[in-house]
C-alpha positions in Angstrom: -14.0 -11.5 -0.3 -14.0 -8.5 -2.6 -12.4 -5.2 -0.9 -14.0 -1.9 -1.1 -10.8 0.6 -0.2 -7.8 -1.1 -1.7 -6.1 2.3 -1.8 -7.0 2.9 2.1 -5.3 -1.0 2.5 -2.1 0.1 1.1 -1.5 2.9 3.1 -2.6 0.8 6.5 0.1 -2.1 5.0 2.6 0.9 4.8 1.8 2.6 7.9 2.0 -0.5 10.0 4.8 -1.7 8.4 6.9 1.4 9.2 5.6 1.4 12.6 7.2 -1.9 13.1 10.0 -0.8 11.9 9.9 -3.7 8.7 12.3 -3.9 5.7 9.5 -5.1 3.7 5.6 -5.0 3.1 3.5 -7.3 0.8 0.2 -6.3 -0.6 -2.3 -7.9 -3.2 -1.1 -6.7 -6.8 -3.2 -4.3 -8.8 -2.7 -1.8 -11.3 -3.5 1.5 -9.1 -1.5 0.4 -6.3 1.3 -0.2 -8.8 0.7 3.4 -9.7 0.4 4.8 -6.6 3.6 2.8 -5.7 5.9 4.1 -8.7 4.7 7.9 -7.5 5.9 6.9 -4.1 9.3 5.6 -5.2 9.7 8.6 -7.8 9.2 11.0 -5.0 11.9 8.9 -2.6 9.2 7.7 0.0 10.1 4.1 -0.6 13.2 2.4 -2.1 11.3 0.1 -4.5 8.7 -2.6 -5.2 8.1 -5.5 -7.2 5.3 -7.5 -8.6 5.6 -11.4 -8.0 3.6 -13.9 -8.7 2.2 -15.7 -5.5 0.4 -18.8 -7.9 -1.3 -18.2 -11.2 -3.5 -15.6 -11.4 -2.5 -14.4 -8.1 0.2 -11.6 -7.7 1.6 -10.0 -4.8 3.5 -6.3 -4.7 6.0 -6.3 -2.1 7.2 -2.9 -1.4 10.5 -2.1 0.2 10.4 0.6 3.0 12.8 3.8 3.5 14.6 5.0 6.8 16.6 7.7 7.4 18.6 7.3 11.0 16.3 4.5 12.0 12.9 7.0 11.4 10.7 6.3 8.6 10.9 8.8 5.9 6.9 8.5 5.5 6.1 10.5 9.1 2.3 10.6 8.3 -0.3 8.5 5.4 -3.6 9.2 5.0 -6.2 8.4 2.9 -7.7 12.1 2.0 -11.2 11.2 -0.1 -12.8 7.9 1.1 -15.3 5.5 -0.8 -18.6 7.1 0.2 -21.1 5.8 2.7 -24.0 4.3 0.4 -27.5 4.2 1.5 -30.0 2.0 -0.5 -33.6 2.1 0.0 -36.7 0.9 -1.9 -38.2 3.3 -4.8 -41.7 3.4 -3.2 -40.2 4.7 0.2 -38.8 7.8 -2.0 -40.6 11.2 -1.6 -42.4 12.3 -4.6 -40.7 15.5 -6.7 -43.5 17.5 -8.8 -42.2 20.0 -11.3 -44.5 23.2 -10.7 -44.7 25.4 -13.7 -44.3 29.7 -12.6 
């Protein structure tokens, strides 16, 4: 099953994991979440990840959550721009355009 927001899934993983008040998160390795991860962890959001490999071919990014006094230090996480909402339709239903010359 391919996943169309990977980014959005991250952030959920996160969010619920600090809602449950969980040392630890795991989420499917890839190389933007990686990213997304080290900007995280150089900003202090999170303590740390780390790739491991679940079975070849396979690796898994578990990411280590931060607390300050028992709170999360992520308060809110949002995804800001979403993958867009795709309509598809065949060519024959489209409305013709007509250049008109002035």
């Amino acid at each position: 099953m391919s996943m169309t927001d990977p980014l959005g899934d991250l952030l959920t993983r996160i969010r619920n994991g600090q809602a449950a008040h969980k040392p630890v998160v795991q989420s499917p390795a890839s190389k933007i979440r990686a990213n997304v991860l080290e900007v995280l962890q150089r900003e202090g959001y999170i303590r740390g990840y780390s790739r491991e490999e679940v079975r070849p071919g396979v690796a898994e990014l578990k990411i280590e959550l931060k607390y300050v006094d028992g709170e999360p230090v992520i308060r809110e996480i949002t995804r800001v721009s979403k993958p867009i909402c795709r309509a598809f339709t065949m060519v024959s239903a489209l409305p013709s355009c007509r250049r008109r010359e002035a």
